[in-house]
C-alpha positions as CSV (number, residue, x, y, z in Angstrom):
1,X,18.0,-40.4,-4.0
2,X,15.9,-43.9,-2.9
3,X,15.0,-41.4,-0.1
4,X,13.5,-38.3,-1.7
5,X,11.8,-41.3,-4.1
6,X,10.1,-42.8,-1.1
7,X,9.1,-39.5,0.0
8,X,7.3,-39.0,-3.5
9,X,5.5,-42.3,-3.5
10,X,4.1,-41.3,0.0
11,X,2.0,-38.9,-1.6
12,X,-0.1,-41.5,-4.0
13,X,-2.6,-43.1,-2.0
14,X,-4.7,-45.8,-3.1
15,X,-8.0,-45.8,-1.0
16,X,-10.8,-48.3,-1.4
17,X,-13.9,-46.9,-2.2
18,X,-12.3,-43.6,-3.5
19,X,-12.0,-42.8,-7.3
20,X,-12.8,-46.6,-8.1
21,X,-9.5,-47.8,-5.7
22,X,-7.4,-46.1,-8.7
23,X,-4.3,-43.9,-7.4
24,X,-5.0,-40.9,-5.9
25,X,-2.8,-37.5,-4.9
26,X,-2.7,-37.4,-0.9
27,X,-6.2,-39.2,-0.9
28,X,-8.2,-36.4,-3.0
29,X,-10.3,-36.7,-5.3
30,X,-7.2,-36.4,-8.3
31,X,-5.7,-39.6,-9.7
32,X,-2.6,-40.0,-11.1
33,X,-4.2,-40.3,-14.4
34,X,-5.6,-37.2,-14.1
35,X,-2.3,-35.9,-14.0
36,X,-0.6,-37.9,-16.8
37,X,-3.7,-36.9,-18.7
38,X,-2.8,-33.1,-18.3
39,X,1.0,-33.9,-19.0
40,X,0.0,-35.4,-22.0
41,X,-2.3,-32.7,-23.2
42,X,0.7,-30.2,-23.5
43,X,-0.3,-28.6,-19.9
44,X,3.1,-27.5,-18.1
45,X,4.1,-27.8,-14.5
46,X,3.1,-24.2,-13.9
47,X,-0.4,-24.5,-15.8
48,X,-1.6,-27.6,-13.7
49,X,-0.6,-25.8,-10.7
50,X,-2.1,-22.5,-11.6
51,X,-5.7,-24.3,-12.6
52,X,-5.6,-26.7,-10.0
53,X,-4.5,-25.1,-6.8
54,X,-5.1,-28.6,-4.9
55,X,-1.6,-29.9,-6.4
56,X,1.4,-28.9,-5.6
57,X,4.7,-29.8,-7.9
58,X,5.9,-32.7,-5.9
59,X,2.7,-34.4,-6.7
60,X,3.3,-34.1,-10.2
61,X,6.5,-35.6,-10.0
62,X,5.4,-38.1,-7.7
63,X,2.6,-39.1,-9.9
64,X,5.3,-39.6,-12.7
65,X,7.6,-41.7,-10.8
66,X,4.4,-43.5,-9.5
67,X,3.8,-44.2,-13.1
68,X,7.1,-45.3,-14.1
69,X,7.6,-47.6,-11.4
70,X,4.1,-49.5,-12.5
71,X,5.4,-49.4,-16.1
72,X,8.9,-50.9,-15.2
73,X,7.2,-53.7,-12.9
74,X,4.3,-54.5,-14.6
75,X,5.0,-53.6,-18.5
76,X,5.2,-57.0,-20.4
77,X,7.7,-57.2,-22.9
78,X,7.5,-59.2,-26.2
């Protein structure tokens, strides 16, 4: 499983200069945000895919695990 996880991460790229240096997909011009942002929206796998043809659904779920990794790391608890 660590495996297929470090596969995933390999796809969020974090590129000076692009998008503000946030986390990008595959170094386009789609943050990991962007994606949580749809997610969060109501947007299913199969819509984001459909309307942005650029993704494909391992980026999804490597923008999740992305994101749940910084959260576990970074996330303060009081």
């Amino acid at each position: 499983m660590a495996d297929e996880q470090n596969k995933l991460l390999e796809r969020i790229t974090i590129i000076e200069g692009l998008m503000g240096g946030k986390p990008t997909i595959r170094g386009n011009r789609f943050t990991v945000i962007d994606i949580l942002e749809l997610l969060s929206s109501g947007m299913t796998n199969e819509e984001i895919l459909e309307e942005h043809p650029i993704l494909e659904r391992d980026d999804i779920k490597a923008a999740l695990l992305f994101s749940a990794r910084q959260l576990r790391d970074d996330y303060i608890y009081e």
